[in-house]
N, C-alpha and C positions, 0 to 999 in steps of 0.2 A: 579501364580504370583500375586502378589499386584500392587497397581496402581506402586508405585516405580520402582518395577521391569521391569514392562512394557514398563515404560519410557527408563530405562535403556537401556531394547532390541532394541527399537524403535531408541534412539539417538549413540547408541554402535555399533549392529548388522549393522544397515543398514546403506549405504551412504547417507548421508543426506547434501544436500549444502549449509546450512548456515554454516556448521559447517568446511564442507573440499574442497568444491570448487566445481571445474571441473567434480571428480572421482565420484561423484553424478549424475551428470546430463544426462540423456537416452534422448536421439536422433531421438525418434519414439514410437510410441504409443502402442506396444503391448502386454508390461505388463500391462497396463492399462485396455484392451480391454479387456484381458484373466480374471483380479481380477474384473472388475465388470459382465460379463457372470457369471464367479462362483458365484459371489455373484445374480446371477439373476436383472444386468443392472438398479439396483437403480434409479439413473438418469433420472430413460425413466418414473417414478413416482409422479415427480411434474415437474410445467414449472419454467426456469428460467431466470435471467440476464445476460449476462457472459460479462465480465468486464478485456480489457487489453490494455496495455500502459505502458509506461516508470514511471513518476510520474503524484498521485492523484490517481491511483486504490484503494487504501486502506480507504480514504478518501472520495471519489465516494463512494464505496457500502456500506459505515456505514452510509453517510446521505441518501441516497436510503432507506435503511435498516430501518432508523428511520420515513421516510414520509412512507412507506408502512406500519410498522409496525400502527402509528395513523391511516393509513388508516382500522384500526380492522384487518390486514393479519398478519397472523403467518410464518413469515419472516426469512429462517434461512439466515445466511452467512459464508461464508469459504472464510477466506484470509489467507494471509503469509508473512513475516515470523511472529514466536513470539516472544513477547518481556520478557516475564517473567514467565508466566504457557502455556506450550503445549496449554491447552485448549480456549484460546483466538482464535485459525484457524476457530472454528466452534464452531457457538452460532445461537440459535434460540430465535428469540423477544430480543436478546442482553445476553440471558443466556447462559453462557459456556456447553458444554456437561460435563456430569458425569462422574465421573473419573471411576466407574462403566461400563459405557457405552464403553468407553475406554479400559478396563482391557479385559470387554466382548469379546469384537471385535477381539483385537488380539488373544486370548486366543481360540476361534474358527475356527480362520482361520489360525493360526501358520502355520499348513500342506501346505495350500496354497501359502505360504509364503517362504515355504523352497522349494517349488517345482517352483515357478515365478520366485522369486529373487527380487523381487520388491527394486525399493529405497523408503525411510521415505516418499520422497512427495508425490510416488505413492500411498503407505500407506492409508497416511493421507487424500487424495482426496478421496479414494474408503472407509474409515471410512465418510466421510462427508456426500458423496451421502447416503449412506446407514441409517447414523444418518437422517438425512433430512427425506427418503422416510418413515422410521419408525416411525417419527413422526409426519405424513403428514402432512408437511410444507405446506401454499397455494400458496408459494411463495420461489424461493432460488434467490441469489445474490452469484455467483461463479467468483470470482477473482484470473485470473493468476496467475501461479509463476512467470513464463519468459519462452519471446515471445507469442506465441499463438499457432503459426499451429503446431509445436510438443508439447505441452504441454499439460500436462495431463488432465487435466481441459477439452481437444478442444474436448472431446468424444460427450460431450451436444449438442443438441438441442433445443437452446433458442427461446425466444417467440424475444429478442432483444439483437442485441451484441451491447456494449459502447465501444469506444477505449478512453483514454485522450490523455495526452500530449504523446510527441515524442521528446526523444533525447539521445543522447550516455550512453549506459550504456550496461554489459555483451558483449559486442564487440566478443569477445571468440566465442562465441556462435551463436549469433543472427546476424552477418556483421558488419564491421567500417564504414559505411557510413550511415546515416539518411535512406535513401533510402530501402537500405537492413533490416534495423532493421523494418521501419515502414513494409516493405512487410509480417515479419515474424507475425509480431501484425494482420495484414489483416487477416491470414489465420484462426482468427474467426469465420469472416464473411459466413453467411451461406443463401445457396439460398430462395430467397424471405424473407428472415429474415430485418427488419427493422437494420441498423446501427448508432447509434450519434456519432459523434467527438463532444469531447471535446473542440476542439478549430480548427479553421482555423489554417495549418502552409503551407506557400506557396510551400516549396519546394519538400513537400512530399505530398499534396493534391494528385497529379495524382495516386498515387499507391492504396489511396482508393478508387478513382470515379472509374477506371479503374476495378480492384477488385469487389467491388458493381456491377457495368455495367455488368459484365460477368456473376455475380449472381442473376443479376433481384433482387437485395437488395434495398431496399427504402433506401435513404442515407440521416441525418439532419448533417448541419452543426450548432452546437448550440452557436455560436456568430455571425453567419448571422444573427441568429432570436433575440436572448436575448443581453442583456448588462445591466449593473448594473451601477450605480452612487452611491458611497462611502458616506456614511453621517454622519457614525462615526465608529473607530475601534480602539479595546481595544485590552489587553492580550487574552482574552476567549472570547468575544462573539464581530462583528462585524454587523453594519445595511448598509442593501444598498436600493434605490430604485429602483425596476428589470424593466425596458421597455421590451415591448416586440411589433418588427417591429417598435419603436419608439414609443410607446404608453404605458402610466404605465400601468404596469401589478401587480407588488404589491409594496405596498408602506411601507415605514419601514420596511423592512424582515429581520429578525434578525437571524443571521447564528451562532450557539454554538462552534463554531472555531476558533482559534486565526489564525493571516497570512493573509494578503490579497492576497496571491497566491491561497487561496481558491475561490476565484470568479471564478475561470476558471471551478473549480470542479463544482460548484453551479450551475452555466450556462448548465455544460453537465447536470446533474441533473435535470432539468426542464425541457430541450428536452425532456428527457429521459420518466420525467414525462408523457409529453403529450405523448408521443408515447403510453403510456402505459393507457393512458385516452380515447384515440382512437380506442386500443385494448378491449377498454371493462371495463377496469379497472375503479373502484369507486376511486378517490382520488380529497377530497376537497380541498379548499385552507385553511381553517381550518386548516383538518391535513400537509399541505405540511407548514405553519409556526408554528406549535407545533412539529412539524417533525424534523425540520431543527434546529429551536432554542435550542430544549433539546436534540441534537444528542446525548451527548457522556453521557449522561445518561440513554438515551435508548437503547443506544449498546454498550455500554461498551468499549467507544475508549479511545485506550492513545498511546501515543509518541506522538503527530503533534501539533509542538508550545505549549506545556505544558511548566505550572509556576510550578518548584518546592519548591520553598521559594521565600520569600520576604527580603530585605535588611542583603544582597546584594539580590539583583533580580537574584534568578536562572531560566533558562529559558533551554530545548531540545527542538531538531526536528527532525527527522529520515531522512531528505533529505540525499540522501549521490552518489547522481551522479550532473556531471556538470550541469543537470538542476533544481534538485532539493536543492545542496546547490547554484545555483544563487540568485534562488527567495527566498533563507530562508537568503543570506546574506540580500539582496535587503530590508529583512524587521525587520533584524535587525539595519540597516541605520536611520531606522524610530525610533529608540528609542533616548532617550533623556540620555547620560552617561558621564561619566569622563574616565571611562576605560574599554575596554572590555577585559575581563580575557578567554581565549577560550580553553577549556579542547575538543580536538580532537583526533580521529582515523581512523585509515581505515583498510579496508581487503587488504589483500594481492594480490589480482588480480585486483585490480584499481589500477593504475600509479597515486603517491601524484600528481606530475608537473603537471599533467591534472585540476586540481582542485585550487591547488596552486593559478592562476592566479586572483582566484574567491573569495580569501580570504581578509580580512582585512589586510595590513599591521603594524596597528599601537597597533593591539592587542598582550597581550602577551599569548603565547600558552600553554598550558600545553598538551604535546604529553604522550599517552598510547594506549596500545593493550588490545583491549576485549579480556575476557578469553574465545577463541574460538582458535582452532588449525590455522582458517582460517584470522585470526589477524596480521595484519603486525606490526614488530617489534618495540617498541618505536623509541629504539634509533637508528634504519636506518629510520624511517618517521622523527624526530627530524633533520637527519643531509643533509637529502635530502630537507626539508622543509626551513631548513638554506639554503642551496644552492639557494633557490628563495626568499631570504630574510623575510622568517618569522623567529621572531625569540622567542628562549621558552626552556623549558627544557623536557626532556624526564624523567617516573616517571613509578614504575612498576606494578603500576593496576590501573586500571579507579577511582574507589574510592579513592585512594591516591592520585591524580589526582587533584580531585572535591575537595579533604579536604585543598589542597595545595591554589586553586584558592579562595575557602570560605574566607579561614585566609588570604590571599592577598588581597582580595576586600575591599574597601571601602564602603562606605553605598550608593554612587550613582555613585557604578560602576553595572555593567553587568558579572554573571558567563553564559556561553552558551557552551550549548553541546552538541556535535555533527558529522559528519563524515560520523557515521556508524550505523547504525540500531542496532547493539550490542552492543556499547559504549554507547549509550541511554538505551539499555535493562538492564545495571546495574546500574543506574541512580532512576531507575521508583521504 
């Protein structure tokens, strides 16, 4: 097979859950366990991060990824989902794996493949580790799909587990209450292993002191220690002055990310750092502001607050649960407009009403379904979206969508877009 075909096997063959949901998603780890033995446990071949939470995972281990990376480490990482090439899950120093590497892989272990059953993300996890070990990375940063303690990811043995934020999202799966979702994120945490939160959230602290405590896990919480002061923030690159226990710790740190929801990230991030400075690790502050500043140059990020044009200002952001579009309306509020034009969608296993309440009223919407089986319909997100008084027309593809809102804007209006991590994936 050609890289093509491969894909095809890869996105066809198997259940894959960005694309159909639920009928994807394994429940325990032991095809996972079975495809890395056969492959001789990759994994067990470099140390690494492992990185979970509701939103900022993806964000977290690309500026990790990029301060390690200064730090002279050959830094691979694997996140999820993609937005436009497969090979975006797994980059080392910010380079995509080879579509070769790609082809290779399945193409040797087919057999294995028809004999496990595996799903895409099992797949794609035991291609990572294995890309990783073969290329002895000095360093991997491994980020969750969803949850932690059954996900396939939780095979690792990190030198450090991060969690971030915490909030409603995959309910399905993970529990409806904070509580249950933050326990399943816990079940990273590994004995004697160091853990950072991202953020103090009061009502689910206990699940990871508790957690930690049973595991003799050193626990930081990284906004006890750090806080930042705002000093100026643009579209793409934001400055803060970071204290740290009250005390400056760097001054002008300039972060290569639009959104001030990124502070939370940034904050785990220098926990993280020092843990890792404590562990041994060389990282100056040199590279932890060369690091940070030219993130998404050195890892090759995209969706998160990206400008796609200017006048009209188009802007995405892949937030697409109640807490990650709060904070992305929250910093749309901060712009300066006459109209905002709001081309949105959702997948079909998120309730709109849930989300609804978090939207702008006074925008007009342009409702579409990403071209993914797993897409809720324009025109039932349209008439259900009406029902909570948004109001907008329903269009039938994301692009006819975006074309509609362009020719609508005026020159100091605002196009934004957003929902869904896939309604952004045809955008980019």
């Amino acid at each position: 097979m050609d890289y093509k075909g491969t894909l095809d096997y890869l996105f066809e063959q198997l259940p894959m859950f960005q694309r159909v949901g639920q009928a994807a998603f394994k429940k325990d780890l032991t095809n996972i366990i079975k495809l890395c033995q056969a492959l001789g446990n990759p994994y067990q071949q470099f140390p690494c991060i492992h990185i979970a939470g509701t939103n900022g995972k993806g964000s977290t281990g690309h500026l990790l990824s990029a301060v390690l990376q200064k730090s002279g480490l050959k830094t691979g990482l694997y996140t999820s989902p993609h937005y436009k090439d497969f090979r975006e899950r797994i980059k080392i120093d910010g380079a995509y794996i080879s579509e070769k590497a790609v082809v290779d892989f399945v193409a040797e272990n087919k057999a294995l493949f028809e004999d496990i059953r595996p799903s895409f993300f099992e797949i794609t996890v035991a291609l990572a580790f294995q890309h990783f070990a073969k290329e002895k990375v000095d360093i991997a940063i491994i980020e969750t799909g969803l949850g932690g303690r059954l996900d396939s990811t939780n095979v690792v043995s990190p030198l450090l587990s991060l969690i971030t934020n915490i909030s409603l999202d995959h309910q399905q799966f993970l529990g409806d209450t904070l509580e249950a979702i933050a326990s399943e994120k816990a079940g990273i945490i590994k004995s004697k292993v160091p853990v950072v939160l991202s953020e103090y959230q009061e009502k689910i602290f206990s699940v990871f002191e508790q957690k930690a405590g049973q595991l003799n896990a050193p626990l930081f919480i990284s906004d006890a220690v750090y806080s930042g002061l705002e000093k100026e923030l643009a579209f793409s690159v934001q400055t803060y002055d970071i204290l740290r226990k009250g005390k400056m710790y760097f001054k002008n740190l300039q972060l290569g990310l639009g959104g001030a929801f990124q502070l939370k990230n940034l904050l785990g991030v220098l926990q993280a750092i020092e843990v890792l400075q404590t562990e041994g690790y060389q990282i100056s502050s040199l590279a932890i502001r060369e690091g940070l500043e030219n993130v998404t140059k050195l890892t090759n990020m995209v969706g998160r607050w990206q400008t796609l044009s200017t006048s009209p200002l188009v802007l995405c952001d892949s937030g697409h649960n109640e807490g990650g579009l709060r904070t992305t309306m929250q910093q749309l509020q901060r712009l300066s407009f006459e109209q905002l034009h709001f081309v949105f969608g959702m997948v079909n296993d998120k309730p709109p009403e849930k989300v609804a309440p978090l939207l702008p009223e006074n925008a007009i919407y342009y409702f579409a379904k990403a071209n993914i089986p797993r897409g809720l319909d324009a025109n039932e997100l349209c008439t259900r979206m009406k029902e909570k008084g948004l109001k907008g027309q329903a269009y039938p593809s994301v692009k006819e969508a975006v074309a509609a809102a362009k020719e609508n804007a005026g020159d100091k209006d605002v196009v934004f877009v957003g929902g869904s991590i896939f309604v952004v994936a045809e955008v980019l």
